[in-house]
Structures are given as C-alpha cells and as structure tokens.
ZADO-1210 file (C-alpha; in nm, 4 decimals, padded with zeros to 6 digits):
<atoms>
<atom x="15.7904" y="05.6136" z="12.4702" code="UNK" pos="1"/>
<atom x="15.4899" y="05.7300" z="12.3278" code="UNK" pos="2"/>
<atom x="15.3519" y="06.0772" z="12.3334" code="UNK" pos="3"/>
<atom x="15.0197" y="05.9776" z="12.3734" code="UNK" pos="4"/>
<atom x="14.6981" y="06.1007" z="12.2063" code="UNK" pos="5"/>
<atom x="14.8471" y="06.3299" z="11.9434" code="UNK" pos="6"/>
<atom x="14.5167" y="06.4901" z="11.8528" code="UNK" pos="7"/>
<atom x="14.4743" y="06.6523" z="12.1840" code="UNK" pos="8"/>
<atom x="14.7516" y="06.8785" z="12.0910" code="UNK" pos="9"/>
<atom x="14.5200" y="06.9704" z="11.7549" code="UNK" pos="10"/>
<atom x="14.3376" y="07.2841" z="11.8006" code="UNK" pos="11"/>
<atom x="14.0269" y="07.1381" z="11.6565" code="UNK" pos="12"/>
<atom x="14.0135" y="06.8376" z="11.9012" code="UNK" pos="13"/>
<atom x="13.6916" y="06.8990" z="12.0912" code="UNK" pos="14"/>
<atom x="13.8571" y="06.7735" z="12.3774" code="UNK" pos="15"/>
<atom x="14.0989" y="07.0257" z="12.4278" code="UNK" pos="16"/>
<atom x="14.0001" y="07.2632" z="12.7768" code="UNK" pos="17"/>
<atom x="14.0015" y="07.5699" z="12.5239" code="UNK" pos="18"/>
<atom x="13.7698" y="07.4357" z="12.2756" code="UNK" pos="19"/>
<atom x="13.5268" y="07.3024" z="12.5913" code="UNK" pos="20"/>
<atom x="13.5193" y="07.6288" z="12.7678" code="UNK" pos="21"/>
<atom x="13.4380" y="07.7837" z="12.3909" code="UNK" pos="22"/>
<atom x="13.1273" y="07.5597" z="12.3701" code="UNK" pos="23"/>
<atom x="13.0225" y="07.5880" z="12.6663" code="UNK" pos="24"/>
<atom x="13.0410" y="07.9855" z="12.6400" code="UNK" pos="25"/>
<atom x="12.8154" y="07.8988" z="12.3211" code="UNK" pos="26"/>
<atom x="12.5570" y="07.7375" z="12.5058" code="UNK" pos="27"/>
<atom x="12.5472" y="07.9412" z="12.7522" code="UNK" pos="28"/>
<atom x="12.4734" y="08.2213" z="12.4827" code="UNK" pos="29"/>
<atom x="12.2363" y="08.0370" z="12.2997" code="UNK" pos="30"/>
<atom x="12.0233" y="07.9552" z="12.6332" code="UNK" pos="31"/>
<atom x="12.0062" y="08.3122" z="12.7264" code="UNK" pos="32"/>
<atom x="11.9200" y="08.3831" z="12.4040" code="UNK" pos="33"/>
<atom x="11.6356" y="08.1185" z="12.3179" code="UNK" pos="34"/>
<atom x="11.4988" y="08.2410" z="12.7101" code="UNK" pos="35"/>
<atom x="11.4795" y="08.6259" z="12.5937" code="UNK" pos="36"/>
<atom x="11.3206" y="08.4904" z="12.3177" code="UNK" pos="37"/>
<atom x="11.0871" y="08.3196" z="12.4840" code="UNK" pos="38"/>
<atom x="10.9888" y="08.6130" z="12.7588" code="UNK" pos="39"/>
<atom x="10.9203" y="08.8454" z="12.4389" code="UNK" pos="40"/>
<atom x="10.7193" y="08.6265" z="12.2630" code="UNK" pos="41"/>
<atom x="10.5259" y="08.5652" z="12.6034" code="UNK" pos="42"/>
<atom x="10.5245" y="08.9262" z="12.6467" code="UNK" pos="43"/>
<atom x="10.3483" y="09.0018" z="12.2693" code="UNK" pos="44"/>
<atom x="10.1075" y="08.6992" z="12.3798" code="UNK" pos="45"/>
<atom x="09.9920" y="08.9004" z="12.6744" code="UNK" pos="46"/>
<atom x="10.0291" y="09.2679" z="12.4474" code="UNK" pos="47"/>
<atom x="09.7843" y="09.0971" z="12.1923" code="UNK" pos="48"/>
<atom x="09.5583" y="08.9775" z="12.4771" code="UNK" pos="49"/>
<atom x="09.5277" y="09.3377" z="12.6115" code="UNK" pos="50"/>
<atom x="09.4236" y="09.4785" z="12.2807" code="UNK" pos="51"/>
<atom x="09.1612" y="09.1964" z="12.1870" code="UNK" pos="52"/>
<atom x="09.0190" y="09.2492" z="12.5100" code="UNK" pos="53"/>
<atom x="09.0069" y="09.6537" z="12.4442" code="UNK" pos="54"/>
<atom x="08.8512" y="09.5738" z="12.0881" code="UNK" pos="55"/>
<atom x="08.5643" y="09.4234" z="12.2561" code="UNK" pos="56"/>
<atom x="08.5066" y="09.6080" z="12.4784" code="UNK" pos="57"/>
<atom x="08.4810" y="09.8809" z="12.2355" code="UNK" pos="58"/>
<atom x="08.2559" y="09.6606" z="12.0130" code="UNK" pos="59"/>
<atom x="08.0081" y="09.6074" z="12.3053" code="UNK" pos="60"/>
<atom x="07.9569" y="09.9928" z="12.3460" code="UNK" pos="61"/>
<atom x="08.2056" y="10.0905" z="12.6243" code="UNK" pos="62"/>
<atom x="08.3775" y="10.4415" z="12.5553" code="UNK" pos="63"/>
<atom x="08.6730" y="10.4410" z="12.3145" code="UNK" pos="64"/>
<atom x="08.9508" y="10.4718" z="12.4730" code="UNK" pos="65"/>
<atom x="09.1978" y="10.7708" z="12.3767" code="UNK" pos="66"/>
<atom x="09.5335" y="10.6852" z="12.2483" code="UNK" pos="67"/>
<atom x="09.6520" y="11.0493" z="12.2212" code="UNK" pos="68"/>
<atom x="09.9640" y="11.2078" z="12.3866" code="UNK" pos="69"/>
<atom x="09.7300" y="11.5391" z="12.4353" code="UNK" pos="70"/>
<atom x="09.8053" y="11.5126" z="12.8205" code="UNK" pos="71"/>
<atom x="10.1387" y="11.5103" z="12.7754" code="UNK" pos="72"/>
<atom x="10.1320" y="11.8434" z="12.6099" code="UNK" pos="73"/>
<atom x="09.9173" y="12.0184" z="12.8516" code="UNK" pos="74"/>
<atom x="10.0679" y="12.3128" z="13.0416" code="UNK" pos="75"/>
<atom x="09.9407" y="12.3172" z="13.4357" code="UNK" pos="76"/>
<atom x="09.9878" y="12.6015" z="13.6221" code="UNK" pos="77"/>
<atom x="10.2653" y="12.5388" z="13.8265" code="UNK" pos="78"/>
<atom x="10.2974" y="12.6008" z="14.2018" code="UNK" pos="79"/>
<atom x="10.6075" y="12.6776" z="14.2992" code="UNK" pos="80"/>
<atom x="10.7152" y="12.8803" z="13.9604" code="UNK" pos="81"/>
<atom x="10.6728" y="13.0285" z="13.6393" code="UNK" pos="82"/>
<atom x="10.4449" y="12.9256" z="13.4141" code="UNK" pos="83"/>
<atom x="10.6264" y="12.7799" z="13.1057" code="UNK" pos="84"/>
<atom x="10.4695" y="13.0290" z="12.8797" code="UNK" pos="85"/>
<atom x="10.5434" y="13.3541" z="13.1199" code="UNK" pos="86"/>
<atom x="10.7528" y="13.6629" z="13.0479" code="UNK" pos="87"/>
<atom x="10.9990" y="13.5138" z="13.3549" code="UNK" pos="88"/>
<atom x="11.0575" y="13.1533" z="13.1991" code="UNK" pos="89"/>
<atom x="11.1321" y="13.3388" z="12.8420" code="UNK" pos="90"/>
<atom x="11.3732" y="13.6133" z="12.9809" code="UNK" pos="91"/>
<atom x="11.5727" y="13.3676" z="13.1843" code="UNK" pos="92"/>
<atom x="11.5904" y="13.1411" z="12.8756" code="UNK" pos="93"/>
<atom x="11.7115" y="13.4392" z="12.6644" code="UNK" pos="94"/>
<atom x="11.9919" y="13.5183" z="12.9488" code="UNK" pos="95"/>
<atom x="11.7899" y="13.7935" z="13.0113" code="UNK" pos="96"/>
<atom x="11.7607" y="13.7185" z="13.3869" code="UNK" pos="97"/>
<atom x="11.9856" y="13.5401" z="13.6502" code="UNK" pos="98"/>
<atom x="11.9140" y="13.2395" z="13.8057" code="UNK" pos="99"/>
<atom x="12.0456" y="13.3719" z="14.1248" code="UNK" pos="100"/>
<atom x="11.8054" y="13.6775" z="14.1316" code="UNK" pos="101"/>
<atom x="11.5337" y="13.4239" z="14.0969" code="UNK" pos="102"/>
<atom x="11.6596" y="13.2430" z="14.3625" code="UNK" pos="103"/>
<atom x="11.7191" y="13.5308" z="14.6218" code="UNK" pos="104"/>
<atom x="11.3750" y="13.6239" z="14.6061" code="UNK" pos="105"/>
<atom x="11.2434" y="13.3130" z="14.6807" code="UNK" pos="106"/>
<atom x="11.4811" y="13.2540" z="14.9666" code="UNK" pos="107"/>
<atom x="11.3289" y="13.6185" z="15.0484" code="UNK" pos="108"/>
<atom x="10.9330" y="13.4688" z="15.0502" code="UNK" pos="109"/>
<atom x="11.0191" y="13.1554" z="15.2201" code="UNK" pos="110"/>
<atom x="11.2168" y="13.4052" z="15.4929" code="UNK" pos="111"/>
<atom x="10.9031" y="13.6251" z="15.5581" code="UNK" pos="112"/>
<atom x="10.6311" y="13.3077" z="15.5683" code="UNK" pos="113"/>
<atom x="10.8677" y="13.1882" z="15.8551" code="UNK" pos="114"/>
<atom x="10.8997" y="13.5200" z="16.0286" code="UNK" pos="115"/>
<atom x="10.4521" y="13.5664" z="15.9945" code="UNK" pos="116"/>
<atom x="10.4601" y="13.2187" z="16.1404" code="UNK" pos="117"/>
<atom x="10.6723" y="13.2836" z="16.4280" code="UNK" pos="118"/>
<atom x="10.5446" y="13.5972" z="16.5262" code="UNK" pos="119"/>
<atom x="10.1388" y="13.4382" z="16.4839" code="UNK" pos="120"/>
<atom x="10.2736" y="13.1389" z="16.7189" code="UNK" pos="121"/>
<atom x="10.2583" y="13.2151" z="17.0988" code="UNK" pos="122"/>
<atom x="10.5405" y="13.1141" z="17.3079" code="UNK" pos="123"/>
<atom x="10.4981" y="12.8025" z="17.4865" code="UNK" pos="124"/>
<atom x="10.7078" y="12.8343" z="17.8521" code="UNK" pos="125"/>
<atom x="10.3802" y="13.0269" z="17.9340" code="UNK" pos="126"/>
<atom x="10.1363" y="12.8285" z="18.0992" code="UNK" pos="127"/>
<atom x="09.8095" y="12.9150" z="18.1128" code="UNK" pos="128"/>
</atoms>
C-alpha cells in the first residue's frame, strides 16, 4: 500500500547511491589532497634542512658554495661536430648549407677510418 520511504526518492537524501558515490568521490579527493599536502610540506622540511646545514657550513669557514648557472653557459668543444660558435653551425642555421652535405661527408670519414682499419688488420685464416 505504501510507497515506502518517500525521501529516498529526494535528491538531497544522503542515502540515495548517487549522492554516496558523490561523497565518497569527495573524500577520496580530499585524502589525496591533504597527502600531497603533506609530502610538500615534508619535502620544504627537508629543503630548509639542506640550506641550514649549507649556512653553517659556510659560517664555520668551508668554501661558499656557487649558486650560478655559469656552467650551463659554457661552450665545450665538441667531438663529433661543430663548435656552436663556428662558421659551419652559423651557415647551416642561415640555410646556407645542407644538412645532407654535412652528413655525406661524415659518412665519407667514418668510410675511410674503416677501410685504414681493415687494411692495418692482418687476416686471420693465416696461422703462424
């Protein structure tokens, strides 16, 4: 006769699967959120640590300790290339030179150490 508990057919009723899954996405949320909190305020714990422990060693007479980005900036010599500041580096940045021209040559200088190695290396089906 009855049609039971009307209010679980209210859209407010906490109760209701919808409005329980909604919470529970909530606190869910709110966990993840209070544990990121927590890991970051752990992690500026530890930051601070670091940087009272570099103060005093400073204040006890241990070099100071460079906070520069100098290295970053430095141009090495490279190896296998160009240097950054060469005529070769600007004139293929300019579209002056190919990128294939560069390549062929060193396919070229790689071809020629193997053929110096080869012809150094004695066979070995000779035995001696």
């Amino acid at each position: 006769m009855g049609g039971g508990d009307l209010n679980l057919k209210k859209s407010w009723h906490p109760s209701t699967f919808k409005n329980q899954e909604r919470l529970w996405k909530l606190e869910k949320k709110h966990a993840e959120e209070q544990s990121k909190i927590e890991q970051m305020k752990k992690e500026l714990q530890e930051e601070r640590q670091l940087l009272e422990l570099q103060r005093l060693q400073e204040d006890a007479g241990a070099r100071k300790r460079s906070d520069r980005l100098d290295w970053m900036y430095a141009s090495a010599p490279s190896a296998n290339g160009p240097r950054p500041g060469s005529n070769e580096m600007e004139d293929y940045l300019l579209g002056k030179k190919n990128v294939d021209e560069l390549l062929r040559q060193k396919a070229k200088k790689e071809a020629e150490q193997v053929k110096e190695v080869t012809r150094n290396k004695e066979p070995s089906f000779f035995f001696s």
